[in-house]
C-alpha positions as CSV (number, residue, x, y, z in Angstrom):
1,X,-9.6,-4.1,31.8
2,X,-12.4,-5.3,29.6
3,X,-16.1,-6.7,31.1
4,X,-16.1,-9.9,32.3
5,X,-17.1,-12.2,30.5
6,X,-18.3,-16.1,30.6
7,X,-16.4,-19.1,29.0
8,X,-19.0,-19.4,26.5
9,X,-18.5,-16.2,25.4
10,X,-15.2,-16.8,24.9
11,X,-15.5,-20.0,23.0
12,X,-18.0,-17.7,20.6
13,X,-14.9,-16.4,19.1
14,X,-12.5,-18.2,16.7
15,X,-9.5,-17.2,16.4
16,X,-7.1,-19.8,14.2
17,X,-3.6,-19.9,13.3
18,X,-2.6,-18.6,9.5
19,X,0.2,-18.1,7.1
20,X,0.5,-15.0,5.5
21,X,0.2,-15.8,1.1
22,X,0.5,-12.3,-0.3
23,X,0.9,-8.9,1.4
24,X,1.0,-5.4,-0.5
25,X,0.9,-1.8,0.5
26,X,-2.9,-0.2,1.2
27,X,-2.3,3.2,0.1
28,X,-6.2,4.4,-0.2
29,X,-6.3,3.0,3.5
30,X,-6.7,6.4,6.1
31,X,-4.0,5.1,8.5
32,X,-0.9,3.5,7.0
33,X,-1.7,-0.3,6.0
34,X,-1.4,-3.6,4.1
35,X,-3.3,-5.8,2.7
36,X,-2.5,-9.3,3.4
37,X,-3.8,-12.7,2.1
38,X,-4.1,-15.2,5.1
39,X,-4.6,-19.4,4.4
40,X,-6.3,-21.1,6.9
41,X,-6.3,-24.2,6.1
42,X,-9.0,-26.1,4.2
43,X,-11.7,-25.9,6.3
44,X,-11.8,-22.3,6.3
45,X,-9.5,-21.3,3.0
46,X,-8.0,-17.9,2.4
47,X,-9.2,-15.0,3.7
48,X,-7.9,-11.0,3.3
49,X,-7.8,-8.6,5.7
50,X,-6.4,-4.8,6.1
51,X,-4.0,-4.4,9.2
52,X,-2.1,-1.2,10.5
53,X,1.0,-3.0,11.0
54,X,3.9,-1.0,8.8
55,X,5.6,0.4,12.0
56,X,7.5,-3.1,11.9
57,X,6.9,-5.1,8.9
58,X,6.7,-4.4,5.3
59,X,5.3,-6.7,2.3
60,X,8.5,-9.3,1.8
61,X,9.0,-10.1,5.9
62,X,5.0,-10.6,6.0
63,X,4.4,-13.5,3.3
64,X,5.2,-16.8,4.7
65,X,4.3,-15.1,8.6
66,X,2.2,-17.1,10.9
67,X,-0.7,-15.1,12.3
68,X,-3.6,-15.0,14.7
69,X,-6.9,-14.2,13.8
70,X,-10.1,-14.0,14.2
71,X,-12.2,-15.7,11.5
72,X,-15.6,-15.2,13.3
73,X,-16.5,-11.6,12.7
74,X,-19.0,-10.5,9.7
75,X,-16.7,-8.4,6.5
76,X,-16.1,-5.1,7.2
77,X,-15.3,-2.8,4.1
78,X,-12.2,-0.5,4.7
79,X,-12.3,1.8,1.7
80,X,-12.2,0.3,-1.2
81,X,-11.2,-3.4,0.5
82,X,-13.3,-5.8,2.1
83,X,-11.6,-7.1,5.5
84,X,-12.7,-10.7,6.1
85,X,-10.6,-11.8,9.7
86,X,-8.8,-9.6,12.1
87,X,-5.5,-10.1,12.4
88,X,-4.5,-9.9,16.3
89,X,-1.2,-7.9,17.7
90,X,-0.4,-5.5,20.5
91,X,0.8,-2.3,20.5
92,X,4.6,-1.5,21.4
93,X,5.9,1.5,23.8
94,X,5.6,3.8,20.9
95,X,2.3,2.3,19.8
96,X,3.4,0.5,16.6
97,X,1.4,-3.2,16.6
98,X,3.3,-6.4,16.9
99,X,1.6,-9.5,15.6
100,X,0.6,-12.0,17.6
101,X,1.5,-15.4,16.4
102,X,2.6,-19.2,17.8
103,X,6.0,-19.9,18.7
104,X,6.3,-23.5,17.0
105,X,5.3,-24.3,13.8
106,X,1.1,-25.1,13.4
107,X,-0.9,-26.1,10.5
108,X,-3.0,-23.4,9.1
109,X,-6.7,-23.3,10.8
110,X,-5.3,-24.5,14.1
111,X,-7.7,-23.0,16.6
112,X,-6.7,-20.9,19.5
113,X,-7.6,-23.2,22.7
């Protein structure tokens, strides 16, 4: 288990609802990867990020997805691609991450409460 940590800590990080607009194959990436194109909404927009997440999806079953992210965090570049949210999942029994996303429908940008 993680530190402890206060609810103001936790309200420090955002992490919104999003629908997956474009996905393709990250082949420079060092561990198997796409590149997807997340819309959040208008406040926030579109956003792209670089997830390890091929053990169970692939391009076509992404776009249209609803995700969980968090929109808070600075860019990070990975290789040649500039990651702008992390895209939450956990890991299976054989280590391959499943997404984490909301069981009902959402608008884009819905924050996680």
């Amino acid at each position: 288990m993680a530190d402890e940590i206060s609810f103001d800590d936790f309200l420090k990080v955002d992490i919104r609802a999003g629908k997956v607009t474009r996905a393709e194959p990250f082949p420079e990436a060092r561990k198997p990867a796409f590149k997807l194109w997340i819309d959040f909404g208008p406040e926030i927009g579109e956003k792209k990020t670089s997830a390890q997440i091929t053990a169970h999806y692939t391009p076509e079953t992404l776009v249209g997805k609803m995700v969980m992210a968090v929109v808070n965090f600075p860019p990070r570049q990975i290789g040649p691609f500039m990651s702008e949210v992390l895209t939450l999942g956990v890991s299976d029994s054989e280590g391959g991450i499943v997404l984490i996303a909301p069981d009902q429908e959402v608008a884009p940008g819905e924050r996680m409460h």
